[in-house]
PDB file of N, CA, C and O in Angstrom:
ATOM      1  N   UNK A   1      15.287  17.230  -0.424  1.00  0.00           N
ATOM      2  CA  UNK A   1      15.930  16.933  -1.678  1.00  0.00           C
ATOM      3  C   UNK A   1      16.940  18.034  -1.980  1.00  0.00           C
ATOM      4  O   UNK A   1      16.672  19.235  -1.960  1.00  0.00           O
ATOM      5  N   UNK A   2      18.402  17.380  -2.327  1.00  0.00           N
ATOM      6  CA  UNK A   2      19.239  18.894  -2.817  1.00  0.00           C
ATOM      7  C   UNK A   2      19.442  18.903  -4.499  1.00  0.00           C
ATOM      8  O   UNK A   2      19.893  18.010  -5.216  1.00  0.00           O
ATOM      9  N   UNK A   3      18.982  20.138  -4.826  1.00  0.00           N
ATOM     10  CA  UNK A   3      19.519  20.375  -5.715  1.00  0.00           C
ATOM     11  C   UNK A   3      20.577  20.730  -6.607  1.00  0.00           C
ATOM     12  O   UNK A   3      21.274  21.541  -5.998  1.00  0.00           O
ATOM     13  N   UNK A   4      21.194  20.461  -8.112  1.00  0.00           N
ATOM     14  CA  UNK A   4      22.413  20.649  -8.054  1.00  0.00           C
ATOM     15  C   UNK A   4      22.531  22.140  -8.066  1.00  0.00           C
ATOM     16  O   UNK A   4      21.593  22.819  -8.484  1.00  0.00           O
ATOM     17  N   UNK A   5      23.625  22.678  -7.636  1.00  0.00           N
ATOM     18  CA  UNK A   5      23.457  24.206  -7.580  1.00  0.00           C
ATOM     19  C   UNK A   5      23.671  25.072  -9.330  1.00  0.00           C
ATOM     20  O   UNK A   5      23.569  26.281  -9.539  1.00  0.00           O
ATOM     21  N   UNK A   6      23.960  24.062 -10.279  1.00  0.00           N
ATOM     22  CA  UNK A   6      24.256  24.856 -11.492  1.00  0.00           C
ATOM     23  C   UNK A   6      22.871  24.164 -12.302  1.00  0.00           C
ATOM     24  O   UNK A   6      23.194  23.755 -13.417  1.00  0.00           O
ATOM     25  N   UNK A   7      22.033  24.041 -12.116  1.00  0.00           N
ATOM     26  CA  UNK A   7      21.445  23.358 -12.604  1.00  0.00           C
ATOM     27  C   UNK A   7      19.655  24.182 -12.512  1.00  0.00           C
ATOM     28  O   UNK A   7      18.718  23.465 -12.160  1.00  0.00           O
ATOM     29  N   UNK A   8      19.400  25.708 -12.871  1.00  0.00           N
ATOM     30  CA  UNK A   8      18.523  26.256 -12.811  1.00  0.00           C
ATOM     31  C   UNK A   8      16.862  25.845 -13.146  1.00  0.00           C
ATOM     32  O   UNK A   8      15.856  26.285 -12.589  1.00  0.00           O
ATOM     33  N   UNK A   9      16.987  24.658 -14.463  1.00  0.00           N
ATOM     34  CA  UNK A   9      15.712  24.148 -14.939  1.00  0.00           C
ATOM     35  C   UNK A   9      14.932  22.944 -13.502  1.00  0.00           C
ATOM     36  O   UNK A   9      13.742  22.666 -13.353  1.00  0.00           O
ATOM     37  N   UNK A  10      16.130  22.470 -12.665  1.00  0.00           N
ATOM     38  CA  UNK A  10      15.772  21.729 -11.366  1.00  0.00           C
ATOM     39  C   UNK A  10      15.467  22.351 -10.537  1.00  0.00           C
ATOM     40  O   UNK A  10      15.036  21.686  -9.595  1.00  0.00           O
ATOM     41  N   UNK A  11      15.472  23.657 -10.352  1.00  0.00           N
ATOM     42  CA  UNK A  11      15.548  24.398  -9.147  1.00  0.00           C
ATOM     43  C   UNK A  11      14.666  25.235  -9.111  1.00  0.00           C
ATOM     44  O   UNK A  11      14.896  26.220  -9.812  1.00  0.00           O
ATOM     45  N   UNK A  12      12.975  25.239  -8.121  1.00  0.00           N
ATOM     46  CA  UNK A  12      12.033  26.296  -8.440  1.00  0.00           C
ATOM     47  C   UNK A  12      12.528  27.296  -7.573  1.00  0.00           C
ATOM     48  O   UNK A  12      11.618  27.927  -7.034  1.00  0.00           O
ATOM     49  N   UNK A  13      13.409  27.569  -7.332  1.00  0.00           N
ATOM     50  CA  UNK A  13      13.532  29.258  -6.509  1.00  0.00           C
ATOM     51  C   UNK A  13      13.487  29.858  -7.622  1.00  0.00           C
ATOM     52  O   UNK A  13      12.546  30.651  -7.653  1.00  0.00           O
ATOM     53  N   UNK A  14      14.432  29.815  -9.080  1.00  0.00           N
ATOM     54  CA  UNK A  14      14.381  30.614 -10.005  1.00  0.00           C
ATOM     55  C   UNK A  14      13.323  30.805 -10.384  1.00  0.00           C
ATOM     56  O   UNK A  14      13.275  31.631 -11.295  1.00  0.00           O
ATOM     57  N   UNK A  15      12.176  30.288 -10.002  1.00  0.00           N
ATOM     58  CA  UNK A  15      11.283  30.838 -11.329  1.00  0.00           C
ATOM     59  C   UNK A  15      10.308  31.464  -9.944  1.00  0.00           C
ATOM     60  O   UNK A  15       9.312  32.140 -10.203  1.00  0.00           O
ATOM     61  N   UNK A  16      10.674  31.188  -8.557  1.00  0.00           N
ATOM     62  CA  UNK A  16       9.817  31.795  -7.956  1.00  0.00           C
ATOM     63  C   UNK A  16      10.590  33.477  -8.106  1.00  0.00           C
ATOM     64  O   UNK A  16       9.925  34.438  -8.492  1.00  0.00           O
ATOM     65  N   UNK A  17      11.920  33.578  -7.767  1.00  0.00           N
ATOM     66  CA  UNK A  17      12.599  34.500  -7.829  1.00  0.00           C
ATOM     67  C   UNK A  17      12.019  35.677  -8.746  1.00  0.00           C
ATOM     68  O   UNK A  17      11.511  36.776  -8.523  1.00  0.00           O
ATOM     69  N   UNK A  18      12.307  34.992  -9.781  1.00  0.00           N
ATOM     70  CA  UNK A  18      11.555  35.834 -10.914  1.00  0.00           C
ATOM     71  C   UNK A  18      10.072  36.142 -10.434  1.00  0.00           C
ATOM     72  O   UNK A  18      10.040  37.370 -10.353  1.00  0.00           O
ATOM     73  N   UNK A  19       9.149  35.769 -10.167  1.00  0.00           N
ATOM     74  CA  UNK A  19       7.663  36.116  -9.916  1.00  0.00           C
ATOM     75  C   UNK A  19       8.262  37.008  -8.990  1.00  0.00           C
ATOM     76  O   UNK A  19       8.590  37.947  -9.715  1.00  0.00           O
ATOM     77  N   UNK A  20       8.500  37.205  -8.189  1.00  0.00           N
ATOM     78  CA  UNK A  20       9.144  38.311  -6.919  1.00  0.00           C
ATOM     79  C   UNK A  20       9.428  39.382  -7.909  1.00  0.00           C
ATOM     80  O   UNK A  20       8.468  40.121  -8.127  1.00  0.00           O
ATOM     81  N   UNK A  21      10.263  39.578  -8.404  1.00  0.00           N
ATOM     82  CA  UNK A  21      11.072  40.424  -9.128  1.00  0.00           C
ATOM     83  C   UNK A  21      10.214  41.171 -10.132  1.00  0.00           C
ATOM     84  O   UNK A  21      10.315  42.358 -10.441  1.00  0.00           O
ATOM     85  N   UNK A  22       9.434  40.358 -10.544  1.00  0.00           N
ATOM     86  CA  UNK A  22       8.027  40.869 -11.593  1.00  0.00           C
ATOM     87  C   UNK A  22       7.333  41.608 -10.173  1.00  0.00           C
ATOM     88  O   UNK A  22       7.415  42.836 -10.199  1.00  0.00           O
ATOM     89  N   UNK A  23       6.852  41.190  -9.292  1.00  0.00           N
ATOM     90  CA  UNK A  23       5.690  41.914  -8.556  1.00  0.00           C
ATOM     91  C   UNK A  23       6.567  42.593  -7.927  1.00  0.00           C
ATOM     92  O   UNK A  23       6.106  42.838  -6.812  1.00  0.00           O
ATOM     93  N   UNK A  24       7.477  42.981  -8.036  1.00  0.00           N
ATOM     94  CA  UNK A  24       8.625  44.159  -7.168  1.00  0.00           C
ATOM     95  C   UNK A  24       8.301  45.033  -8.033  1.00  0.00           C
ATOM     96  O   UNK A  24       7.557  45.964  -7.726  1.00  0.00           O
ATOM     97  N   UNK A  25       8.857  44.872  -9.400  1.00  0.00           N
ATOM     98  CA  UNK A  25       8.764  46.204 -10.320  1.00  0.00           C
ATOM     99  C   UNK A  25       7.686  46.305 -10.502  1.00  0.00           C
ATOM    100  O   UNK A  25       8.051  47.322 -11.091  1.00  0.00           O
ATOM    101  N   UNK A  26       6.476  46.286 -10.625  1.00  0.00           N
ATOM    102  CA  UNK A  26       5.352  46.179 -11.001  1.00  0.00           C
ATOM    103  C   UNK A  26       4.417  47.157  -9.620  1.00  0.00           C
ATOM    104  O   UNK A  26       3.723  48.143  -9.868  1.00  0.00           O
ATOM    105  N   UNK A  27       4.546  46.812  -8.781  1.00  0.00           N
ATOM    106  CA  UNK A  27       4.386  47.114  -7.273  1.00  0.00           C
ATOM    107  C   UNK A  27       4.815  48.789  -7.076  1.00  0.00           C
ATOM    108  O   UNK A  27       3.999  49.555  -6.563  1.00  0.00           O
ATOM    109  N   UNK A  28       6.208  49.290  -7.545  1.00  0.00           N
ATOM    110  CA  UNK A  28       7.293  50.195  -7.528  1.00  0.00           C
ATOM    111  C   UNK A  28       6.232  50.960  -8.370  1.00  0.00           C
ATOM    112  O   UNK A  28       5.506  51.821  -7.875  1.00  0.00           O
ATOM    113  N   UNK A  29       6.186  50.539  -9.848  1.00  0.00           N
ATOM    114  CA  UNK A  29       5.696  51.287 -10.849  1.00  0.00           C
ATOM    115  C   UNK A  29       4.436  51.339 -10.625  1.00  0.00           C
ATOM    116  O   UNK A  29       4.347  52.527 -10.935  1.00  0.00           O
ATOM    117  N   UNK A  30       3.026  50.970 -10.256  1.00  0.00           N
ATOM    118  CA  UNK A  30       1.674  51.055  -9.730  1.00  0.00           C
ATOM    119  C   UNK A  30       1.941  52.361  -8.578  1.00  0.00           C
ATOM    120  O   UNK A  30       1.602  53.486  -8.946  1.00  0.00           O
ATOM    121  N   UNK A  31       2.408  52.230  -7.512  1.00  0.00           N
ATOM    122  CA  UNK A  31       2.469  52.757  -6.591  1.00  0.00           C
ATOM    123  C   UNK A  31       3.145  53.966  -6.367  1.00  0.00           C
ATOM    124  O   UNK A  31       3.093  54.714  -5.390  1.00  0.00           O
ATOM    125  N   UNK A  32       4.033  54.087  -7.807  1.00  0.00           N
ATOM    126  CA  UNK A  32       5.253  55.225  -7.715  1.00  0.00           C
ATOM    127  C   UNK A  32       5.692  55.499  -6.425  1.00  0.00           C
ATOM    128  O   UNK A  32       5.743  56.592  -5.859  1.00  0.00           O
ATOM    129  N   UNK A  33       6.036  54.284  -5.973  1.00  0.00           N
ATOM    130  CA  UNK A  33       7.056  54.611  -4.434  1.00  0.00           C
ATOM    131  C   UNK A  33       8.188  53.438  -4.788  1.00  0.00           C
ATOM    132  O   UNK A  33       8.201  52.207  -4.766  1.00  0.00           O
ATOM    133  N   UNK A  34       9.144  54.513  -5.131  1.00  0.00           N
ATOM    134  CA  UNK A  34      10.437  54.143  -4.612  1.00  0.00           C
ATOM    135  C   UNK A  34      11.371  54.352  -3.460  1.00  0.00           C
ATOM    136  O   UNK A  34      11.859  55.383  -2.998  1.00  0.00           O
ATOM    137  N   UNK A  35      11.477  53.209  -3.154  1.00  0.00           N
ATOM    138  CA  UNK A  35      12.029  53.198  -1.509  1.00  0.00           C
ATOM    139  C   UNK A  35      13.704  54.210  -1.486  1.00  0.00           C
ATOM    140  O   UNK A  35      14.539  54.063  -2.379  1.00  0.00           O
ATOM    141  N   UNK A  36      13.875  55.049  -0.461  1.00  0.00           N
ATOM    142  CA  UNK A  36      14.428  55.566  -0.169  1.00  0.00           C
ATOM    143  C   UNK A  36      15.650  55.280   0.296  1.00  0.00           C
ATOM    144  O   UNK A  36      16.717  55.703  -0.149  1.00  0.00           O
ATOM    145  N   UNK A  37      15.391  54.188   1.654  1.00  0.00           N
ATOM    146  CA  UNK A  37      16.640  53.750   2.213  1.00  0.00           C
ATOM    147  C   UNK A  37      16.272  52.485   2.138  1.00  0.00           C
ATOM    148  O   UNK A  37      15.381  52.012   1.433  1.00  0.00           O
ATOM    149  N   UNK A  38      17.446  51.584   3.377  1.00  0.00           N
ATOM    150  CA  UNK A  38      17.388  50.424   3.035  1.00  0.00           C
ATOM    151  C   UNK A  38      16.345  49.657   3.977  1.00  0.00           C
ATOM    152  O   UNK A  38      16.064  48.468   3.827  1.00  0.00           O
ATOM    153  N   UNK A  39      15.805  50.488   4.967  1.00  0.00           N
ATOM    154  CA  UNK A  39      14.851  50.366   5.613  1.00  0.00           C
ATOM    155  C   UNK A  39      13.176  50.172   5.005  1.00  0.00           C
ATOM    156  O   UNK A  39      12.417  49.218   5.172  1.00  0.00           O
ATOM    157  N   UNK A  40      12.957  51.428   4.271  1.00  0.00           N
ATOM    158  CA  UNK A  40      12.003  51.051   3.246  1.00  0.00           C
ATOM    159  C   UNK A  40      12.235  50.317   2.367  1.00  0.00           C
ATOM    160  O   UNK A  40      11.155  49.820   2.045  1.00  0.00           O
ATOM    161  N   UNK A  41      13.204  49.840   1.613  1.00  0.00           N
ATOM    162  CA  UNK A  41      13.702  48.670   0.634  1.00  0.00           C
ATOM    163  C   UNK A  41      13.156  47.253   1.382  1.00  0.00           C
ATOM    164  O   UNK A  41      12.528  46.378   0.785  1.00  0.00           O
ATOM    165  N   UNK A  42      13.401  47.224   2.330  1.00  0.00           N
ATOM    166  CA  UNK A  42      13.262  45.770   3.230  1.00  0.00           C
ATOM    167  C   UNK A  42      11.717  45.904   3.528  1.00  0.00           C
ATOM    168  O   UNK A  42      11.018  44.903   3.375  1.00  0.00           O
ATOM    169  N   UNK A  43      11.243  46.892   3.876  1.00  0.00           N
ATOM    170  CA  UNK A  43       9.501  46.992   4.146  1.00  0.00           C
ATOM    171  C   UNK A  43       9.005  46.630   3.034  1.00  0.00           C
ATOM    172  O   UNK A  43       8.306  45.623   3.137  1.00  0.00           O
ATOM    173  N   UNK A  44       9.116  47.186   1.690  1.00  0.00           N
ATOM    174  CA  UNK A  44       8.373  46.928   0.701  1.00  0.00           C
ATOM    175  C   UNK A  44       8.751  45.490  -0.095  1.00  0.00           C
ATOM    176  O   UNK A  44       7.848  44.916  -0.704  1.00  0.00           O
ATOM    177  N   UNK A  45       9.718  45.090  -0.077  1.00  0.00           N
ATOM    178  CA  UNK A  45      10.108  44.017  -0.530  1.00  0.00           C
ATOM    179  C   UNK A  45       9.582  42.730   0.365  1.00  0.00           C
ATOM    180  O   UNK A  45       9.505  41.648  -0.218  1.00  0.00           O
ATOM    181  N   UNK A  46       9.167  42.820   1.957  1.00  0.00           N
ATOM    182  CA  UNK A  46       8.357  41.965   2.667  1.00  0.00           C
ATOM    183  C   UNK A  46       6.953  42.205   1.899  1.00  0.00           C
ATOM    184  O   UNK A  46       6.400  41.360   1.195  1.00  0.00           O
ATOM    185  N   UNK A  47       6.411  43.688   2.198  1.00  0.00           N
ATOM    186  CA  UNK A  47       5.094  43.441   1.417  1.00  0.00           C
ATOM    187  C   UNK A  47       4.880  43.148   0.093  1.00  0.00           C
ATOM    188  O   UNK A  47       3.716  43.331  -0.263  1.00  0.00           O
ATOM    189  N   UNK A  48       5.897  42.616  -1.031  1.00  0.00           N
ATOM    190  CA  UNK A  48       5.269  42.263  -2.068  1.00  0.00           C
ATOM    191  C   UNK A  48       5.729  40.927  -2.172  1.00  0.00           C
ATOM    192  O   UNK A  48       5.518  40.351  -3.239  1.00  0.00           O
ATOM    193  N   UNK A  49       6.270  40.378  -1.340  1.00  0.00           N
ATOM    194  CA  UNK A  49       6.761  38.845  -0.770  1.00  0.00           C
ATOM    195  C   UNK A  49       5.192  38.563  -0.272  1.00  0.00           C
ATOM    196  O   UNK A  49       4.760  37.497  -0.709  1.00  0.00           O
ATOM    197  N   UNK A  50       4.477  39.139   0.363  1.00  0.00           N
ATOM    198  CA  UNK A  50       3.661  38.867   1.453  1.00  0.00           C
ATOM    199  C   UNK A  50       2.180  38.344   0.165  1.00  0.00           C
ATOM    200  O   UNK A  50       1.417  37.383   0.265  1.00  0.00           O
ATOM    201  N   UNK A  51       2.247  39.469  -0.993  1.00  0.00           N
ATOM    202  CA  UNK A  51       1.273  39.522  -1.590  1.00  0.00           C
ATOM    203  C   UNK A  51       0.822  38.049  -2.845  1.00  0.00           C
ATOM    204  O   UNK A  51      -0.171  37.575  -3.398  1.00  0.00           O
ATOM    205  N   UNK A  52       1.930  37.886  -2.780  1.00  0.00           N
ATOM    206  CA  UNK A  52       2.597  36.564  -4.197  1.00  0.00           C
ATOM    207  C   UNK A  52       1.489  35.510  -3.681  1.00  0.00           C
ATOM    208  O   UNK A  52       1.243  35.175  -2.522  1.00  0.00           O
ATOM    209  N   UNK A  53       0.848  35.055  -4.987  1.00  0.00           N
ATOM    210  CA  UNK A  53      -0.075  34.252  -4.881  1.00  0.00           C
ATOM    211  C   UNK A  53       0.714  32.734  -4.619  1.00  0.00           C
ATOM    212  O   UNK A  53       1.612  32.257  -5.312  1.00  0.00           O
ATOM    213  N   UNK A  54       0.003  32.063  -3.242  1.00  0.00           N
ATOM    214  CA  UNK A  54       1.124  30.929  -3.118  1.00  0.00           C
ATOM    215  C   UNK A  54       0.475  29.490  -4.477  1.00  0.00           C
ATOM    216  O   UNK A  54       0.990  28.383  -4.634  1.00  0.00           O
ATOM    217  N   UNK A  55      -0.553  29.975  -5.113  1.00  0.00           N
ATOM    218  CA  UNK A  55      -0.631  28.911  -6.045  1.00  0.00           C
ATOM    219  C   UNK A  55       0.020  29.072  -7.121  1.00  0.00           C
ATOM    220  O   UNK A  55       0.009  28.249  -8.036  1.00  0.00           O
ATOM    221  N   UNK A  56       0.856  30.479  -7.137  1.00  0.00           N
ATOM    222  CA  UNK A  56       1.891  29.971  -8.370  1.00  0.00           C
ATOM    223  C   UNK A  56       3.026  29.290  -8.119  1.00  0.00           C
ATOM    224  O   UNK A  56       3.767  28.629  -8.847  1.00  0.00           O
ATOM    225  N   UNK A  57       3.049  29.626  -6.671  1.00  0.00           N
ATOM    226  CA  UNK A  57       4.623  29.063  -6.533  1.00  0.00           C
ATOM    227  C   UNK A  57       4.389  28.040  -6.107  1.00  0.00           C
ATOM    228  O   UNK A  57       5.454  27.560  -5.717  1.00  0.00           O
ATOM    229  N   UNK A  58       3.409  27.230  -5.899  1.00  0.00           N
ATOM    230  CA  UNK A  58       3.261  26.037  -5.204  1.00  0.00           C
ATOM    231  C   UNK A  58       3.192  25.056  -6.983  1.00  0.00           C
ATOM    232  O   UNK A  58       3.546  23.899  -7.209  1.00  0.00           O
ATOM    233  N   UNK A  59       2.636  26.036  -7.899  1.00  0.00           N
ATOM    234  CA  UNK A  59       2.820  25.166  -9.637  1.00  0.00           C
ATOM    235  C   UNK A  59       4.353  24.411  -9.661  1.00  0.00           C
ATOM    236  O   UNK A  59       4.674  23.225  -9.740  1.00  0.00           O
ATOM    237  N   UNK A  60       5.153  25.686  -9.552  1.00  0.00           N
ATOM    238  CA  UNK A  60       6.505  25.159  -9.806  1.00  0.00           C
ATOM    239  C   UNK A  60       6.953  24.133  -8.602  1.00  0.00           C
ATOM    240  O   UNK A  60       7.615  23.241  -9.133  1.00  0.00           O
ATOM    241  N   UNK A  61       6.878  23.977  -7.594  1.00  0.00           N
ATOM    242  CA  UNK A  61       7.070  22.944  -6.701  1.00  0.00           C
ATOM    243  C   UNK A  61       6.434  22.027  -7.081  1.00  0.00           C
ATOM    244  O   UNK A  61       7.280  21.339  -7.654  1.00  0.00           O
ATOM    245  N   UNK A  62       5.274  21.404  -7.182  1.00  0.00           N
ATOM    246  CA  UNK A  62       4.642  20.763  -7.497  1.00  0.00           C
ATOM    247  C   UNK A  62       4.799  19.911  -8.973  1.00  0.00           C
ATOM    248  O   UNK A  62       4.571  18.712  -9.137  1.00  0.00           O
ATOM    249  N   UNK A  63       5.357  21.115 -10.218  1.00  0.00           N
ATOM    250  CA  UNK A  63       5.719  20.727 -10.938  1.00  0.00           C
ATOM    251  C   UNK A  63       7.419  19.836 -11.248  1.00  0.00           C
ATOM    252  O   UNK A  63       8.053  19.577 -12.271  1.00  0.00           O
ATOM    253  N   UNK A  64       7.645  19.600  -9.806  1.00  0.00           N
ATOM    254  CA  UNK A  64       9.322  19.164 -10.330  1.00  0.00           C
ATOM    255  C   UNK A  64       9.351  17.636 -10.437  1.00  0.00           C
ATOM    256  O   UNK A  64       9.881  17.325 -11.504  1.00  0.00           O
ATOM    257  N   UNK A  65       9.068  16.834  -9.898  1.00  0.00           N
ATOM    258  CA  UNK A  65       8.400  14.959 -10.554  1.00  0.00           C
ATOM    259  C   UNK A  65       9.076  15.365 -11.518  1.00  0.00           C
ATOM    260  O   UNK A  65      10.289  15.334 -11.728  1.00  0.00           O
ATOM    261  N   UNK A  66       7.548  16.058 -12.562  1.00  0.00           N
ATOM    262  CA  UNK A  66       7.899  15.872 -13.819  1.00  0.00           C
ATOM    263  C   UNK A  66       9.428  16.822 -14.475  1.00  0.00           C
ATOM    264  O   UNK A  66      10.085  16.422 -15.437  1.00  0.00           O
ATOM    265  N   UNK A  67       9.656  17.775 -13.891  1.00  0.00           N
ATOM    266  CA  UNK A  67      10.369  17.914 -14.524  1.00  0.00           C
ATOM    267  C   UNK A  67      11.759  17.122 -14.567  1.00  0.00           C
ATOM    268  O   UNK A  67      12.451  16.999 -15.577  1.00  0.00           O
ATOM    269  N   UNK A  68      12.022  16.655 -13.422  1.00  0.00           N
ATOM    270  CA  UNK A  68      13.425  15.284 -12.857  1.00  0.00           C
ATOM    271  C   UNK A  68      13.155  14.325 -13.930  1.00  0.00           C
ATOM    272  O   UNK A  68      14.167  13.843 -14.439  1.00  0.00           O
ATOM    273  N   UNK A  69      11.801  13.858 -14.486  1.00  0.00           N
ATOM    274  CA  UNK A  69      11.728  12.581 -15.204  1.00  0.00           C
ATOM    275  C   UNK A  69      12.243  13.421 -16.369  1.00  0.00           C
ATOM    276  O   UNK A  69      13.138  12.906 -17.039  1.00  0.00           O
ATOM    277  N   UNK A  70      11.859  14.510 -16.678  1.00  0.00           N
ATOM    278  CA  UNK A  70      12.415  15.341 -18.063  1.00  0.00           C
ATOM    279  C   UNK A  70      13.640  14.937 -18.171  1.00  0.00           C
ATOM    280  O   UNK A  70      13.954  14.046 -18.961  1.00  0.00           O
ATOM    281  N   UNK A  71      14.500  15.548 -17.381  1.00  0.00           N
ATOM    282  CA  UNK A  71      15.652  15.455 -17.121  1.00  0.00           C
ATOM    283  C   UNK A  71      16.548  14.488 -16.867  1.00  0.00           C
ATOM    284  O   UNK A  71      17.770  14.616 -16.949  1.00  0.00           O
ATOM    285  N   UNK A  72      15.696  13.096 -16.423  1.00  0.00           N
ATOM    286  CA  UNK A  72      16.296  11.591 -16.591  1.00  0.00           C
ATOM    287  C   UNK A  72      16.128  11.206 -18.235  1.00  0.00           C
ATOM    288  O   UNK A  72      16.899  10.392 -18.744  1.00  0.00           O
ATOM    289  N   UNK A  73      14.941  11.929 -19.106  1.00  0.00           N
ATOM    290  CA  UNK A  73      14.885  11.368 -20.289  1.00  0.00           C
ATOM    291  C   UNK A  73      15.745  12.013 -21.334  1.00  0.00           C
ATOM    292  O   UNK A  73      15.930  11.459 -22.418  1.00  0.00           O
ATOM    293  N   UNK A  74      16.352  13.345 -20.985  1.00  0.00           N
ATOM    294  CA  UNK A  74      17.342  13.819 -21.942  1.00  0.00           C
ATOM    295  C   UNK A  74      18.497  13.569 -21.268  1.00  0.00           C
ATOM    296  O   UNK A  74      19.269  14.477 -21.577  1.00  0.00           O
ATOM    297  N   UNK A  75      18.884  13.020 -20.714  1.00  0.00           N
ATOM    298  CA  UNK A  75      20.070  12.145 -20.155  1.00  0.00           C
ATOM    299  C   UNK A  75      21.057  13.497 -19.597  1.00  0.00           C
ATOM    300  O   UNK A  75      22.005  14.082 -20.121  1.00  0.00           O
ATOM    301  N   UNK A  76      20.315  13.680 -18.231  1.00  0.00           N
ATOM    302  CA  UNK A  76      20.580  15.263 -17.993  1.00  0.00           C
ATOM    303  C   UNK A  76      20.995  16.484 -18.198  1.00  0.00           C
ATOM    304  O   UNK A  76      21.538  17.350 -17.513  1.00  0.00           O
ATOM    305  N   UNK A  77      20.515  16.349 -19.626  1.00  0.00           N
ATOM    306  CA  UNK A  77      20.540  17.727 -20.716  1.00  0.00           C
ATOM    307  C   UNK A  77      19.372  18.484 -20.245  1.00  0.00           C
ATOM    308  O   UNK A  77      18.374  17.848 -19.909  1.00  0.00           O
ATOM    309  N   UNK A  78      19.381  20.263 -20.156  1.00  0.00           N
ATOM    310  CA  UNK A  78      18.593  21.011 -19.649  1.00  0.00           C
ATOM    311  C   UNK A  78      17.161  20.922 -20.183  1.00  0.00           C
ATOM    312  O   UNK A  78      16.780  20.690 -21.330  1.00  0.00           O
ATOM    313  N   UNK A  79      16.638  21.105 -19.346  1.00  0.00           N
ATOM    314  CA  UNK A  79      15.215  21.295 -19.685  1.00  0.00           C
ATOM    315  C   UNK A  79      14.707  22.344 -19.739  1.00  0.00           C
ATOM    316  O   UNK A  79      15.424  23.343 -19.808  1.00  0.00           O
ATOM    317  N   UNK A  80      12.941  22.485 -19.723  1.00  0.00           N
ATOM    318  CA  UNK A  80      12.396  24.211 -19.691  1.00  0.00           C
ATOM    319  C   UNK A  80      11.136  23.502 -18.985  1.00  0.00           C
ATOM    320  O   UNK A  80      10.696  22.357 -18.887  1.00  0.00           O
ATOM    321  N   UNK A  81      10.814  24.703 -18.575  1.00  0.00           N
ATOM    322  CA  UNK A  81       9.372  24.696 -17.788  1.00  0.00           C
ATOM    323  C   UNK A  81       8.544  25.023 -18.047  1.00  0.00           C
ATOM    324  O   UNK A  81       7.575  24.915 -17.296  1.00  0.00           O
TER     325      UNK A  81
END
């Protein structure tokens, strides 16, 4: 299925994105390791990719049905999740 590309409330990367971005900083600040180069940037950013619970991100996939019918019923005016 493609999504439209301006169209963020259709699209679960954003909200997986965000969960990433939460367990990045979160991860950084627990651990007080901030990566140095771009070598450690890429290590730690796999391991907190690695850690992400896949039943949240499998919510927002799971949740898009409904959200498309949302979005057929406000006559593709944005929605929320």
């Amino acid at each position: 299925m493609d999504w439209p590309p301006h169209s963020p409330d259709l699209n679960p990367i954003e909200n997986v994105w965000a969960l990433f971005k939460n367990h990045y900083r979160q991860t950084v600040w627990e651990r007080q390791r901030i990566p140095g180069d771009e070598d450690q940037l890429i290590a730690l950013a796999q391991e907190v990719w690695e850690e992400l619970l896949w039943r949240h991100i499998y919510t927002y996939i799971n949740g898009m049905p409904g959200q498309i019918l949302t979005c057929i019923r406000s006559n593709g005016g944005s929605t929320r999740w």
